[in-house]
C-alpha positions as CSV (number, residue, x, y, z in Angstrom):
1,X,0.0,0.0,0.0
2,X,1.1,3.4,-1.3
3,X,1.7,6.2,1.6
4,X,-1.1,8.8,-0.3
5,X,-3.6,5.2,0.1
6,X,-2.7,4.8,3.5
7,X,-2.9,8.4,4.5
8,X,-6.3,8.0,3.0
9,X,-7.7,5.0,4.8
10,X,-6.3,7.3,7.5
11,X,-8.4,9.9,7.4
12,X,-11.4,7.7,6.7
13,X,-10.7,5.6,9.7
14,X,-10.6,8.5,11.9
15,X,-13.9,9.0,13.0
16,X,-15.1,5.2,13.0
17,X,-15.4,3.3,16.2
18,X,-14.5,0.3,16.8
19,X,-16.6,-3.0,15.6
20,X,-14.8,-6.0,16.8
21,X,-12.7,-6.3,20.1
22,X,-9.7,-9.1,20.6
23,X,-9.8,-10.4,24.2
24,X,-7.5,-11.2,26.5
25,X,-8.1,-15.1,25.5
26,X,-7.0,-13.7,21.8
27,X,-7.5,-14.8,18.6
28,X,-10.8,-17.3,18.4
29,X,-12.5,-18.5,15.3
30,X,-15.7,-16.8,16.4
31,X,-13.2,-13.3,16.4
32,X,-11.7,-14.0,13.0
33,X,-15.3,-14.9,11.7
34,X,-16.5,-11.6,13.1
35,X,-13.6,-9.7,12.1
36,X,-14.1,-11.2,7.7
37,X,-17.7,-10.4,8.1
38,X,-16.8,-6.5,9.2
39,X,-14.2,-6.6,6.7
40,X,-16.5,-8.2,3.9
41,X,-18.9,-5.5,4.8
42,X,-17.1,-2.2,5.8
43,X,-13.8,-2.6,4.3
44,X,-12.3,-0.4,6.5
45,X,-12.5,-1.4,10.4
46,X,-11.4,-0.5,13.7
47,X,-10.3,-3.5,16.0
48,X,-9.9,-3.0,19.6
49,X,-6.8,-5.3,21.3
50,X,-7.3,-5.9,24.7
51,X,-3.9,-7.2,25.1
52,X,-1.3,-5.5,27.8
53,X,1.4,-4.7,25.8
54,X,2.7,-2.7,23.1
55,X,4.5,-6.0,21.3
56,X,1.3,-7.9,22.2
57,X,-0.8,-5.3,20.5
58,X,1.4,-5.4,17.4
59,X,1.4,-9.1,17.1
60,X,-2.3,-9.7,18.1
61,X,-2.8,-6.7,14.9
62,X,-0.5,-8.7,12.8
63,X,-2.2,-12.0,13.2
64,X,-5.6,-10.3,12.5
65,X,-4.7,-9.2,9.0
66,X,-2.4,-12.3,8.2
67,X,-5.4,-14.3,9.5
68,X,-8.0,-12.4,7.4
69,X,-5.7,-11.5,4.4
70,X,-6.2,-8.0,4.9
71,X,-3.7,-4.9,5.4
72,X,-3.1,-3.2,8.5
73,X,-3.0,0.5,7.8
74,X,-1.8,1.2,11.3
75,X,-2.2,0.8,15.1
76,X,-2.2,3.6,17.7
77,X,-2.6,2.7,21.2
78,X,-5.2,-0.7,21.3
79,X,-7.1,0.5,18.5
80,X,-5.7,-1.1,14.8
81,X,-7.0,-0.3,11.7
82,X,-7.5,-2.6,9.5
83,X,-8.3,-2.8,5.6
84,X,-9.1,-5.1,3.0
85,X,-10.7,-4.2,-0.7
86,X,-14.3,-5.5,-1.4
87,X,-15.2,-4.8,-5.0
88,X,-18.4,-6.0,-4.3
89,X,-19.2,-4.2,-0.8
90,X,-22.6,-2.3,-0.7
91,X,-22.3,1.3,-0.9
92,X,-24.8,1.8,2.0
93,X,-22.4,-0.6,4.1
94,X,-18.9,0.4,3.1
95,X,-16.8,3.2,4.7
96,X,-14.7,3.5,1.8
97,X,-17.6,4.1,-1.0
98,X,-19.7,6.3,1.9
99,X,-16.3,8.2,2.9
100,X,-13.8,7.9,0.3
């Protein structure tokens, strides 16, 4: 991803809460599940990691989008941002066409 794409995705992503939150127990199937439908849906999401640490936090991120084949765009405290393209998404439902 390009910087002017991820600056983008940036500015989208801004105002959007959260829609999935990673426990302390981590990565389930029923979170991955949750976290394709979002992505399938929104295209854009915001993940909340409820791990302690900053190296946790990273990981846990970086397992999401390996996991999901989907892009982390960035992370910034316990929230990550997450992105993967749905050519097919419905306008009404995805942040990038209602945003972008």
């Amino acid at each position: 991803m390009n910087a002017a794409k991820k600056r983008k995705l940036r500015q989208i992503a801004h105002h959007l809460d959260p829609v999935v939150t990673v426990g302390d127990k981590g990565l389930r199937d029923t979170v991955l599940a949750e976290v394709t439908r979002a992505l399938r849906d929104h295209e854009l999401i915001k993940v909340k990691l409820a791990a302690g640490e900053r190296d946790d936090r990273r990981a846990l991120a970086d397992a999401v989008a390996k996991d999901t084949n989907s892009e982390l765009v960035y992370i910034i405290g316990k929230i990550a941002v997450i992105y993967k393209e749905n050519t097919n998404a419905d306008p009404r439902l995805s942040n990038i066409k209602r945003h972008g």
